[in-house]
N, C-alpha and C positions, 0 to 999 in steps of 0.2 A: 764778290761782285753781284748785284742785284742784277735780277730781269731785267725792271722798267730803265736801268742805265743801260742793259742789252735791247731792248726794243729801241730805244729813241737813238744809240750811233748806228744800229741797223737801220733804221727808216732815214736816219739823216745820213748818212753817209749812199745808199743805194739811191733815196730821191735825186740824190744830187749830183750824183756821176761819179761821185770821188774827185779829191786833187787830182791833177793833169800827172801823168805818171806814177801815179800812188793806189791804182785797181787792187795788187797785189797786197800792198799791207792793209789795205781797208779789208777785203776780205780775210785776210789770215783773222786780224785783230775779229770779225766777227765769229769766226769758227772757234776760235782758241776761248771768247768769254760765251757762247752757248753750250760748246762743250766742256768746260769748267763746269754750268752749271747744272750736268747733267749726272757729271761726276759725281758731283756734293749730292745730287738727288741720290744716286745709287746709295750712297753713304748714310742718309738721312731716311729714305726709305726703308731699307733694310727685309725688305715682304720677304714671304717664302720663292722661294723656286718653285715654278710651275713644272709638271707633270716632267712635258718635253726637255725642260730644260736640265730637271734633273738626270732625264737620259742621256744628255749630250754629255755632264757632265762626267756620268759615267762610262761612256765613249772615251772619252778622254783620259781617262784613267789604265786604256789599251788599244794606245793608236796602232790605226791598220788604214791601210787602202779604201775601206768603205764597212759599213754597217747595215742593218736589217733596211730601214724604213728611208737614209739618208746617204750625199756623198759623206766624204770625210771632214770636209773644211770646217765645219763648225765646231768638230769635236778636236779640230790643230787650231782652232784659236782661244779653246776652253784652257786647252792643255799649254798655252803661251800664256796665257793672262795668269792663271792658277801658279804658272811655274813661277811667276813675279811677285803674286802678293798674296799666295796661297789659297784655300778652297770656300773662303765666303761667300756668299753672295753677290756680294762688289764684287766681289776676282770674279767671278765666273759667269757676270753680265758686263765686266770691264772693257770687253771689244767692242759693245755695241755703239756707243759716243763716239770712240774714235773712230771707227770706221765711219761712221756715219759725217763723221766731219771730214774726213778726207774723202767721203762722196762728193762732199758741197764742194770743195775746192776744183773737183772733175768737171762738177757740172756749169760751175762760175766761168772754169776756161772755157769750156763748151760753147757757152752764153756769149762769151766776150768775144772767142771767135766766128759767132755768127752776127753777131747787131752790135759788139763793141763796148766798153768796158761797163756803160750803164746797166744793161742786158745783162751782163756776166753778173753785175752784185745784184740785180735783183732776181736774177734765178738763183743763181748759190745760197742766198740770202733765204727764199723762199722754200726751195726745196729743204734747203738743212731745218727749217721749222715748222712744215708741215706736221701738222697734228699724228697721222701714221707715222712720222721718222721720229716723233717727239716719243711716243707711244714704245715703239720698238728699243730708243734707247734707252728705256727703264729693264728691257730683258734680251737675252740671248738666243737668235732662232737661226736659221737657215737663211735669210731674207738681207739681213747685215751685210754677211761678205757679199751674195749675190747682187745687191743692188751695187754695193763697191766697184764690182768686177765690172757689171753692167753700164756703168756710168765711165767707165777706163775705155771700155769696148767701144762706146757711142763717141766718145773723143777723138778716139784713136780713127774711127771709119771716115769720120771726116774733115780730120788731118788728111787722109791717103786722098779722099776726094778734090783736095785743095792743095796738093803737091808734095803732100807730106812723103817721104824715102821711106825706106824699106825696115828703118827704125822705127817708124811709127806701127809697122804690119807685125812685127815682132810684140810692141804691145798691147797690140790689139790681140794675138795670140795669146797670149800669157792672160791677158785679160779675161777672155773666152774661157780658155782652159781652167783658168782656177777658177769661173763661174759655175762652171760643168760640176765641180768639183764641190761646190757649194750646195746646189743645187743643181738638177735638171733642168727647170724652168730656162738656165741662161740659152738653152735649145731653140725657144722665143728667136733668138738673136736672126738666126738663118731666116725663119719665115718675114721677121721684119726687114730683112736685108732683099727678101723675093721682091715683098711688095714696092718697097724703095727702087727696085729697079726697076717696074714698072710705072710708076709715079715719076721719078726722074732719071731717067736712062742714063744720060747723057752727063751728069754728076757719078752715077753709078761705075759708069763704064771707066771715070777716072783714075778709080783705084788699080786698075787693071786686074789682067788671069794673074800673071808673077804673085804681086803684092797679097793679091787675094790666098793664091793657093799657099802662101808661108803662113797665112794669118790662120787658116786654118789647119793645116799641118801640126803647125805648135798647137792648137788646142786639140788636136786629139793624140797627138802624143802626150799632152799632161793628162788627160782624160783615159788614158789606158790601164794604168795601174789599174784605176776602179774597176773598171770592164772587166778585167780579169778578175779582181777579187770575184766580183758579180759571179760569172761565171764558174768560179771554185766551188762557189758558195748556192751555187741554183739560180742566181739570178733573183733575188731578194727586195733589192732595191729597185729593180725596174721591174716587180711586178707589185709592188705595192705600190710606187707610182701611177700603174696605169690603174688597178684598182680604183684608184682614190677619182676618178672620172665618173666612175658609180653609175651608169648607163643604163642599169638594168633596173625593169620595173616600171610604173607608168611612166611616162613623159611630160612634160608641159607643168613647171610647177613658178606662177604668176608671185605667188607667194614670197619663194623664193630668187625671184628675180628683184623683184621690192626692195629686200632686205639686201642683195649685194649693192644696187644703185643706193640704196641708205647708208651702207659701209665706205661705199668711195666718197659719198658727200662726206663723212666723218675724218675717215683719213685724209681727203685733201682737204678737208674744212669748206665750210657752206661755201662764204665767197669764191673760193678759188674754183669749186665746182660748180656755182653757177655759171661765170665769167668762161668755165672752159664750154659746157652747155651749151650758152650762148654764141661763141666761137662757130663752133661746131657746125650749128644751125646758120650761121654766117658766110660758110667755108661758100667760094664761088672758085671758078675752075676759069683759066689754067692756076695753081697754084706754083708760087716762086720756088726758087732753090730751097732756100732754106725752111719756108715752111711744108712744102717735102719731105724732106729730111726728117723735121720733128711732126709730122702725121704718120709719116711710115714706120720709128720707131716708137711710137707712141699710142697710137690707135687700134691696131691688129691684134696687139693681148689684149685688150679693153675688151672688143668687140666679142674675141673669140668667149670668154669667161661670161660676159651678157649673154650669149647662147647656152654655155655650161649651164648659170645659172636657172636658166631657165628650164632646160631639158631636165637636168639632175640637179647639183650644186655645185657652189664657187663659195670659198671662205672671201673676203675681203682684201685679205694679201694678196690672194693668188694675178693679181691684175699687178702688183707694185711695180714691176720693172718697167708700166706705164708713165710712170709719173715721174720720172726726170724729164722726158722728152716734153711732155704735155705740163708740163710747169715751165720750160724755156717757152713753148709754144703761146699761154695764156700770157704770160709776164712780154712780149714779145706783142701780142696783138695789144696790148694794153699801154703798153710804154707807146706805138705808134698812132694810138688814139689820144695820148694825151689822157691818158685816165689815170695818172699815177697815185692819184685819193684811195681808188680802189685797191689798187697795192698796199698802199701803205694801212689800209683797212683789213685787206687781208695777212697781213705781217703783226700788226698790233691782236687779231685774234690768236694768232696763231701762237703767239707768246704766251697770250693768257691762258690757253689752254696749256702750254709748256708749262708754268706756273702753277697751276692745279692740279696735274696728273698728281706730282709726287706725295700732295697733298690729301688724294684721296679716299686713301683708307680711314681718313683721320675726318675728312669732311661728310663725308657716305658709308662710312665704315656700318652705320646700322641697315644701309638698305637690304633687303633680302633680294638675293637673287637663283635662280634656278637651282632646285635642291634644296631648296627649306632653307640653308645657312647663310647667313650676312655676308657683306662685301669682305669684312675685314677677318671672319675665322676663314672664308676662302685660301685667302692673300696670308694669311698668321696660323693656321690652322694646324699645317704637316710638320711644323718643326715641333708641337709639343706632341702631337701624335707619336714622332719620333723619339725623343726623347722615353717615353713611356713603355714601347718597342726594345729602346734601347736598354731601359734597367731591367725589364723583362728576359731578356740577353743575356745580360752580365750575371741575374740571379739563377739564372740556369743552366750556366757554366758557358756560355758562347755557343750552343746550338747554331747549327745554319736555319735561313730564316726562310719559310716553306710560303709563298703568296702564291694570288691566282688570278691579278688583271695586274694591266700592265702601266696604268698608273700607280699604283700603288710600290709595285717591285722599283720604278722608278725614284718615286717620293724617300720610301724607306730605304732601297741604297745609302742617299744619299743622306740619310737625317738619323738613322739608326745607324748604321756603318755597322755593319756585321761581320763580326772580324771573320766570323767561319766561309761566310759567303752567302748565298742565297740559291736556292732552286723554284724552279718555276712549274708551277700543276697543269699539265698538258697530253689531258686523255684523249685526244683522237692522233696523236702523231706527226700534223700540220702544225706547222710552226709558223703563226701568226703575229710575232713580235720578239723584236732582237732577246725578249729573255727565254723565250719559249726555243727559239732555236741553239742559244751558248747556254743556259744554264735550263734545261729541263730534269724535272722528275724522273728519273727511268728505275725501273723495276729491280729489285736487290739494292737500291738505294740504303745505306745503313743510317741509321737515325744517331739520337735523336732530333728532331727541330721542332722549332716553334712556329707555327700555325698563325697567319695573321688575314684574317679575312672576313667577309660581311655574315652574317649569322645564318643562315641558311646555307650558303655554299660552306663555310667552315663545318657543318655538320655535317655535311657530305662527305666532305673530304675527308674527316674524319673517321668516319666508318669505313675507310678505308686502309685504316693501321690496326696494328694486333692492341695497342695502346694511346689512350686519350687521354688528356689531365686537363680539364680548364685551367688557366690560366690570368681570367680576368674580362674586364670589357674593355674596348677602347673609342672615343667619341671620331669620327671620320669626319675632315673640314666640311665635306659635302653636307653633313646634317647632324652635326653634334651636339640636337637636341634629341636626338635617338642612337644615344650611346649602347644600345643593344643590338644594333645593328650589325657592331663590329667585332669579333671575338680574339682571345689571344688561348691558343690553346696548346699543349707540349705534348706530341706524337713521337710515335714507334714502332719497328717493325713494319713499314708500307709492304703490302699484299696486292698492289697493281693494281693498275687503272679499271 
């Protein structure tokens, strides 16, 4: 199935309402041919696994309750997809489309249930092809299941607000709870549920204390496991999280403020962010039920991350579980103004950007981007690194494989496969990364391994075994036009940090 036949029954079927009882398959039919061809992207792209991803992957390879940096849920849907069509690539970015299309379907009822079935296909419509969710279905992150979850949870709240039983507070639980589970971030939920009650009380107060207090019950009972892992374990995960706030140090960075409002225009796509922009600066007071609803869950991460960014930083995702609410909200002011050009403007972008992602190593593959190396040894770079690591390996009988940052332990897990295992170099006794805390160096360590790291630190390290042997160079995707960078060297005897 091509795109431009997936662009023109999305615009034609959402411009126009759908047949009178047919909301439901017009939407599936959109979600099942954008995700089809996101699938075939996976397929037809084939890039490396980035850093993180190859961490999760390796998560996955020993499910538990929770991990250093993350909850658990990314590294049970690595280890669900992997278990089906095994550990490539595809497999191990395989959740991301699907989840992502069973987001759209969340958020179409969402839609449908607030302005009615028009409203439902162009939010569904729009959210599932946003440039960010297009983006995100080419890889595997944290962000996948949580917006899923996020999107069940927003459903689910205003169901309970418009009479929905106590069936509906159970999914909203479970929703919550595997959000948590996903990620921290679904925590969001509570603050935008404060402001919602402030904004509209009197929708708020519908769900009632009962309703309420089941919906959240079930999500901290799915939420506990982790907490306790947490807790076994130091509490790992909830203090890298708050770390990453990064508070300390000047304040006030203008700069970086720029660059995150430059990231949400990208990931919602110019139009869609101007149009919400414009909104915005429109908004007059009292506002209605429902556009309530979608400022209250929609606007309060926004806002709060415009301040992060500015204070410290905000990566560009960290706003995402913005952007269901405030894609019903713009598509919503927009359908009421009779602008539906501008939809279907911002749907035809949003596709051609869907169209080119997959394309891009192939179209930009020579731009140079941070670190001296092109777009495409980036993106293609780790797996020949790998490979090279790996004969390395096998020529020196299967040694364990000795690294010292933590992309790299990442990358090479998963692209060298070391049958012995790996250890990680960890001279102050702070464990700063899931390798540093399960697989560190300690002392009476018995050799031998193979040394894989950048040419100064590798020296180092090495003067710290009774035995050195180079073992070669290897180019790093980050700059492998300074293949001296990186060392391969066969140690023994370690004499302590």
């Amino acid at each position: 199935m091509s795109l431009p036949n997936v662009t023109a029954s999305a615009a034609s079927v959402a411009a126009s309402g759908a047949p009178p009882g047919r909301p439901a398959v017009a939407m599936l039919a959109i979600v099942v041919a954008v995700t089809a061809w996101r699938l075939l992207a996976l397929l037809w792209t084939g890039h490396d696994l980035q850093p993180d991803e190859a961490q999760y992957w390796l998560w996955a390879q020993e499910p538990a309750f929770g991990y250093f940096s993350k909850p658990p849920m990314v590294a049970w849907l690595i280890g669900a997809t992997t278990a089906a069509c095994g550990d490539g690539e595809a497999c191990v970015r395989l959740g991301s489309p699907l989840l992502h299309g069973m987001a759209a379907l969340a958020i179409w009822r969402l839609g449908q249930e607030i302005g009615g079935p028009r409203l439902g296909l162009w939010s569904g419509t729009l959210y599932l092809t946003l440039p960010g969710i297009g983006f995100s279905s080419l890889l595997v992150s944290t962000d996948v299941p949580l917006l899923l979850c996020w999107c069940v949870a927003l459903l689910a709240l205003w169901r309970l607000s418009h009479g929905g039983g106590v069936g509906w507070a159970v999914a909203g639980g479970l929703a919550a709870g595997a959000g948590l589970l996903s990620k921290y971030a679904m925590a969001y939920l509570l603050l935008c549920a404060v402001v919602w009650m402030a904004i509209a009380p009197a929708a708020a107060r519908r769900v009632g204390i009962a309703k309420a207090a089941v919906m959240l019950a079930i999500a901290l009972a799915l939420l506990a496991p982790n907490l306790g892992w947490n807790a076994l374990n130091g509490f790992p995960t909830l203090r890298h999280t708050a770390a990453n706030a990064n508070l300390a140090g000047p304040l006030l960075h203008p700069d970086r403020l720029a660059a995150f409002v430059g990231g949400q225009a990208l990931l919602l796509g110019p139009v869609l962010f101007a149009a919400l922009v414009l909104r915005l600066v429109r908004l007059r007071r009292p506002v209605g039920e429902a556009q309530g609803f979608l400022l209250a869950f929609g606007l309060p991460v926004l806002a709060f991350m415009l301040v992060q960014s500015l204070l410290s930083r905000a990566h560009a995702n960290w706003a995402a579980v913005s952007y269901p609410a405030l894609t019903i909200l713009v598509a919503h002011w927009l359908i009421e103004l009779g602008r539906t050009r501008i939809l279907m403007a911002a749907l035809a972008l949003h596709l051609a950007i869907a169209a080119a992602l997959p394309a891009l190593p192939t179209l930009a593959g020579d731009i140079r981007v941070g670190g001296g190396g092109t777009l495409a040894e980036r993106l293609q770079g780790w797996s020949r690194l790998g490979r090279s690591v790996a004969a390395q390996l096998a020529a020196d009988g299967q040694p364990k494989l000795l690294l010292a940052d933590r992309k790299g332990a990442a990358l090479l897990a998963y692209y060298a496969r070391p049958a012995a295992g790996l250890r990680m170099w960890e001279p102050d006794g702070v464990a700063g990364n899931h390798f540093e805390m399960t697989w560190p160096l300690r002392a009476g360590e018995t050799g031998p391994l193979l040394l894989v790291a950048p040419a100064e630190v590798a020296e180092r390290i090495a003067s710290r075994f009774t035995t050195a042997t180079p073992r070669g160079r290897v180019a790093p995707p980050e700059r492998p036009e300074r293949s001296s960078d990186w060392r391969m060297i066969r140690v023994d005897g370690f004499g302590g940090y």
